[in-house]
C-alpha positions as CSV (number, residue, x, y, z in Angstrom):
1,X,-21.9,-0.8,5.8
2,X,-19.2,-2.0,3.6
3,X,-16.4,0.4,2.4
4,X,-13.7,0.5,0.2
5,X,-10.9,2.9,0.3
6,X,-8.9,3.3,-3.4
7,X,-5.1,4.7,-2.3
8,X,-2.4,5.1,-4.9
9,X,1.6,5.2,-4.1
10,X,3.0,9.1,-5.8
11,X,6.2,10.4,-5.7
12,X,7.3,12.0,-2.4
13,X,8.6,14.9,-4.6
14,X,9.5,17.2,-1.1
15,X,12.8,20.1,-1.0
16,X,15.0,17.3,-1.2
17,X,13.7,15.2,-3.8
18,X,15.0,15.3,-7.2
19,X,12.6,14.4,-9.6
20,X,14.0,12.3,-12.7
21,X,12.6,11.4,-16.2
22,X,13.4,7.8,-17.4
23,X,13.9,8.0,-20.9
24,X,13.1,4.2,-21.2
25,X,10.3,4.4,-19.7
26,X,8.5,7.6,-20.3
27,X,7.8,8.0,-16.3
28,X,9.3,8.9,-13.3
29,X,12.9,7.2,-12.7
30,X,12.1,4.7,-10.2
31,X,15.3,3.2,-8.4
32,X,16.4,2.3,-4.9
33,X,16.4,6.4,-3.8
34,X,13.5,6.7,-5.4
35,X,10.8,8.2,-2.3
36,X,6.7,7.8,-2.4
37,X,3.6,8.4,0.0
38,X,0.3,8.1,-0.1
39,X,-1.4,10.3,-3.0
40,X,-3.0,13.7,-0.9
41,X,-5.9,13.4,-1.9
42,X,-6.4,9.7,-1.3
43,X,-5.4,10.9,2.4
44,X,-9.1,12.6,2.8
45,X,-11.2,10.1,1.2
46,X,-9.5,7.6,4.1
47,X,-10.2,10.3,6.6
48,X,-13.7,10.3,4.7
49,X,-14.1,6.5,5.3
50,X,-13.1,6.3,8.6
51,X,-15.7,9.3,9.9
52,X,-18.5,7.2,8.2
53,X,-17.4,4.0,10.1
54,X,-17.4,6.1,13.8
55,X,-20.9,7.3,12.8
56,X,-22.7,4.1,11.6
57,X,-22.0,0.6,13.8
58,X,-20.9,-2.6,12.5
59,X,-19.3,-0.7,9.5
60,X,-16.2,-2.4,7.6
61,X,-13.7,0.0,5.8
62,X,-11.0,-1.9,3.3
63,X,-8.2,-0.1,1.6
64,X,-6.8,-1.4,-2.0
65,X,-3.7,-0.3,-4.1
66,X,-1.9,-1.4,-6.9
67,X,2.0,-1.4,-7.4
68,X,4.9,-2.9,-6.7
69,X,5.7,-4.3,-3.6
70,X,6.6,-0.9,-2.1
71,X,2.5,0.0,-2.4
72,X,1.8,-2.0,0.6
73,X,3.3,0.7,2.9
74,X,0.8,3.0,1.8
75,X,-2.2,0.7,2.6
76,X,-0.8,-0.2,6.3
77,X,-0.6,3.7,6.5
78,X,-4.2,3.8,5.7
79,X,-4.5,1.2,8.1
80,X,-2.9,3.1,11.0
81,X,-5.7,5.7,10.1
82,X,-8.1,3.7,11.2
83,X,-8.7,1.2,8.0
84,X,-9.9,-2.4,9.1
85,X,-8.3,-4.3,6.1
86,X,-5.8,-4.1,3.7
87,X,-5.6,-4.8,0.1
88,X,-2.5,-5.0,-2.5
89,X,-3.0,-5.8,-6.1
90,X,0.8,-6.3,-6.9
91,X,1.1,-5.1,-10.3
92,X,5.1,-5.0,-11.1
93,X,4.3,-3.3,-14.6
94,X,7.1,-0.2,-14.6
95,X,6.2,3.4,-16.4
96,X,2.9,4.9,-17.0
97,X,-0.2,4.1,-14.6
98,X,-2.5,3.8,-16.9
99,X,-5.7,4.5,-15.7
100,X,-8.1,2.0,-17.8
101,X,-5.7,-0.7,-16.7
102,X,-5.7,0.2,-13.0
103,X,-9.6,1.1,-12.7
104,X,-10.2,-2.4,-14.6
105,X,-7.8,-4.1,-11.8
106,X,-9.5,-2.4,-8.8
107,X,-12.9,-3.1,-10.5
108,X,-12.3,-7.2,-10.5
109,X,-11.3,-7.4,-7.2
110,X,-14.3,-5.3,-5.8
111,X,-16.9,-7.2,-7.8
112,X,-15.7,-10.3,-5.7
113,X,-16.8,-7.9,-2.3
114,X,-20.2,-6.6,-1.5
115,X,-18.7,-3.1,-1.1
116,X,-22.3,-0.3,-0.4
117,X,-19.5,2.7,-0.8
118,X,-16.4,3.3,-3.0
119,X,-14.2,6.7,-2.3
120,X,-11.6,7.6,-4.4
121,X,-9.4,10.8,-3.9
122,X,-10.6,13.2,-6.6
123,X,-7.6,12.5,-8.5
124,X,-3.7,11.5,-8.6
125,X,-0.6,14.3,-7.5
126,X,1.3,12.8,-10.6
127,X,-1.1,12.4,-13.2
128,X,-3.5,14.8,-11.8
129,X,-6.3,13.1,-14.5
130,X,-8.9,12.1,-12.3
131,X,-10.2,8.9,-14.6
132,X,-9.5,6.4,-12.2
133,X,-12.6,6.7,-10.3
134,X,-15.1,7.1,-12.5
135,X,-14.0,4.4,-14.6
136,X,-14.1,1.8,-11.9
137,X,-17.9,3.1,-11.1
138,X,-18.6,2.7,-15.1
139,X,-17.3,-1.0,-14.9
140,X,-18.7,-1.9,-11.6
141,X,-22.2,-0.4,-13.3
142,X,-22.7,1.8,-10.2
143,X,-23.6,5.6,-9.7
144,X,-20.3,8.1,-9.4
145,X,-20.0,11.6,-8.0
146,X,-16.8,13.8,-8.1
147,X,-15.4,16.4,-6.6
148,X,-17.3,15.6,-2.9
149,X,-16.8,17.9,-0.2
150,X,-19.8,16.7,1.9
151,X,-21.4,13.4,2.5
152,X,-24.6,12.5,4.7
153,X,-25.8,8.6,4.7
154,X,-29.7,8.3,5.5
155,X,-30.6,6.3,8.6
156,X,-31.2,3.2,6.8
157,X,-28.0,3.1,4.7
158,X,-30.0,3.3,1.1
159,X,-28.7,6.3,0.3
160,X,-26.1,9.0,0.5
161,X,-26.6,12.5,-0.3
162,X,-23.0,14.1,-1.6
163,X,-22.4,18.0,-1.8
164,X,-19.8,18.5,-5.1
165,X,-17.3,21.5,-5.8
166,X,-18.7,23.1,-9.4
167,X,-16.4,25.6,-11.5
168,X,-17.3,29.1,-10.5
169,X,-17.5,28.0,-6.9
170,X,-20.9,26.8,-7.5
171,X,-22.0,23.9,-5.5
172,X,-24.3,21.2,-6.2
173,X,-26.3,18.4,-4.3
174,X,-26.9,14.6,-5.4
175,X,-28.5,12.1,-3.9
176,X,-27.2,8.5,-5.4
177,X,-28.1,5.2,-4.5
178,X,-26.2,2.8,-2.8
179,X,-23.8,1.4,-3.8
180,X,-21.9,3.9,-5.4
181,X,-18.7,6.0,-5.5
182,X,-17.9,8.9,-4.4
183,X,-14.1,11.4,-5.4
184,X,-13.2,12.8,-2.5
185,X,-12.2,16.9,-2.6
186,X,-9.0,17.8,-0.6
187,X,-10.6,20.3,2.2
188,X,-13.7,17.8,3.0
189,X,-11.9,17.5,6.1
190,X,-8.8,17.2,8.3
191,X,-7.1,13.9,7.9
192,X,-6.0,12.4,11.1
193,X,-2.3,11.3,12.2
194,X,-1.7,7.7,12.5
195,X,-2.3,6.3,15.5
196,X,0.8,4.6,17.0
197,X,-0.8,1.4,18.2
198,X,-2.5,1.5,15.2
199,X,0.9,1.7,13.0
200,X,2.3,-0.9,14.9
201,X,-0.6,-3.3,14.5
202,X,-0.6,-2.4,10.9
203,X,2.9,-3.6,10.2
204,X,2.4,-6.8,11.8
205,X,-0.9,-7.3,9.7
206,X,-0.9,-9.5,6.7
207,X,-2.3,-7.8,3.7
208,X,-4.7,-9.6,1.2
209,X,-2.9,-9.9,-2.2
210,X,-3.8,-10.3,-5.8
211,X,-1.3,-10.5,-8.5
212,X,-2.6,-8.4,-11.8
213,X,-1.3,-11.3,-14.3
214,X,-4.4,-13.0,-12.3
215,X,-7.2,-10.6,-12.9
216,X,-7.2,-10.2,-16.5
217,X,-6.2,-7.2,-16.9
218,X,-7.6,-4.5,-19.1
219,X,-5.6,-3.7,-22.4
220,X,-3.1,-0.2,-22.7
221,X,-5.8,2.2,-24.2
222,X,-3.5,5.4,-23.6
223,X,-0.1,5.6,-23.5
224,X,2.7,8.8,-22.9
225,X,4.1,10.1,-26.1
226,X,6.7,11.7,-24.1
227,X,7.3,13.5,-20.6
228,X,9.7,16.7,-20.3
229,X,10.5,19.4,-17.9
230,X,8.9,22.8,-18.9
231,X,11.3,25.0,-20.5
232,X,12.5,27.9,-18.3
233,X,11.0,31.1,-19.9
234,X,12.2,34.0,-17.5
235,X,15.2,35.0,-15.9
236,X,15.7,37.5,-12.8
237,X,17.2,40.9,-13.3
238,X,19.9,41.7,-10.7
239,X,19.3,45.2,-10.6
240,X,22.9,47.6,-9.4
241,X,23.8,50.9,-8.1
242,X,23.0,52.9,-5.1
243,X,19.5,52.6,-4.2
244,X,18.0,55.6,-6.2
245,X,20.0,54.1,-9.2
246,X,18.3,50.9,-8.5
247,X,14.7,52.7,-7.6
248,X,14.9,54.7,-11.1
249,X,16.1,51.3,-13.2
250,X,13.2,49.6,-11.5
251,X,10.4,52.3,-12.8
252,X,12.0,52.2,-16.0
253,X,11.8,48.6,-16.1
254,X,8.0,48.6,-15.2
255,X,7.2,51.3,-17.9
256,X,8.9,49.4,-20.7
257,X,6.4,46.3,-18.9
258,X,3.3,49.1,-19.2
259,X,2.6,47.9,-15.6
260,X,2.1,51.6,-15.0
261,X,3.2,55.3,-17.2
């Protein structure tokens, strides 16, 4: 079985980070301190890919991104995971990913493979959309399910059956045809540490590259207006006093909130 892993490069946005806006742009200030890592998400549908491999022989597992130059750290992460072969679209556009651009990239390069499964994570930390994975199954002309928390291939690799999260906590059950694509749900299971022999043979690796200017791509279809911080709406009360001047202010406070009378 042929499988394709789709991983995308998000801000590392951890305690220390400092998230900027660039004006220029309408994104995320991207600069030399600038700090990324694979999307979460994107983390369980490798985890997904590489379970699959261990349970059917002879199975192939690829991993593709599309970025900058810095992206290919991501795939030979995905590598050291347990991914066979590594992919980079380099795409040096700055600003918003747009996702009709980015699915119609992935979805040239893939047509070129014989890929029987696509995952995707269900969607992107930064944009948190979730358009890039069905729109590469519209253009490929394939089936696509979202929001997978369990998969199950038959014995003769036809089919897959895929369990998907509903609202209300519903679940539902499909079985697609192969090929296909699947979003992977965060919680499908545990993604696994990098191997360190597997890191180190990743870094040596050479990754297979395709420049976007090459593959036609799609035109901008959506665009940001504008990005901002949310405006802060609530300040803390520092409440003084000994504390039964403090305990009375604070019941006051709660009946002028009608949290109780």
């Amino acid at each position: 079985m042929n499988i394709l892993v789709c991983v995308k490069e998000v801000p590392d946005l951890g305690p220390e980070t400092e998230l900027r806006i660039d004006e220029s742009s309408g994104w995320i200030k991207d600069d030399d301190s600038s700090r990324y890592m694979m999307n979460r998400f994107d983390e369980f549908a490798v985890e997904e890919a590489v379970r699959i491999k261990e349970n059917i022989p002879n199975s192939i597992v690829d991993a593709l991104t599309v970025g900058g130059e810095k992206s290919q750290t991501i795939v030979r992460r995905a590598m050291g995971m347990g991914i066979d072969h590594g992919m980079h679209i380099v795409d040096k556009t700055k600003g918003y990913p747009e996702p009709f651009r980015v699915a119609g990239l992935i979805s040239r390069v893939a047509a070129q493979k014989d890929y029987d499964l696509i995952l995707t994570g269900v969607m992107a930390e930064d944009t948190q959309q979730g358009q890039t994975g069905p729109m590469i199954a519209e253009m490929l002309n394939i089936p696509c399910c979202t929001s997978v928390v369990q998969t199950e291939i038959n014995d003769e690799g036809r089919f897959i059956q895929a369990e998907r999260e509903m609202e209300g906590g519903k679940r539902e059950v499909w079985r697609l045809n192969l090929p296909c694509l699947l979003t992977i749900q965060s919680g499908i299971n545990q993604p696994r540490y990098p191997a360190l022999s597997k890191v180190l043979k990743a870094k040596k690796a050479e990754l297979e590259r395709f420049h976007a200017d090459d593959l036609s791509p799609s035109p901008v279809v959506q665009s940001i207006k504008r990005i901002s911080f949310p405006n802060k709406q609530r300040t803390g009360r520092l409440l003084e006093g000994s504390p039964q001047d403090k305990a009375r202010e604070l019941v006051d406070l709660l009946m002028e909130q009608s949290f109780f009378k």
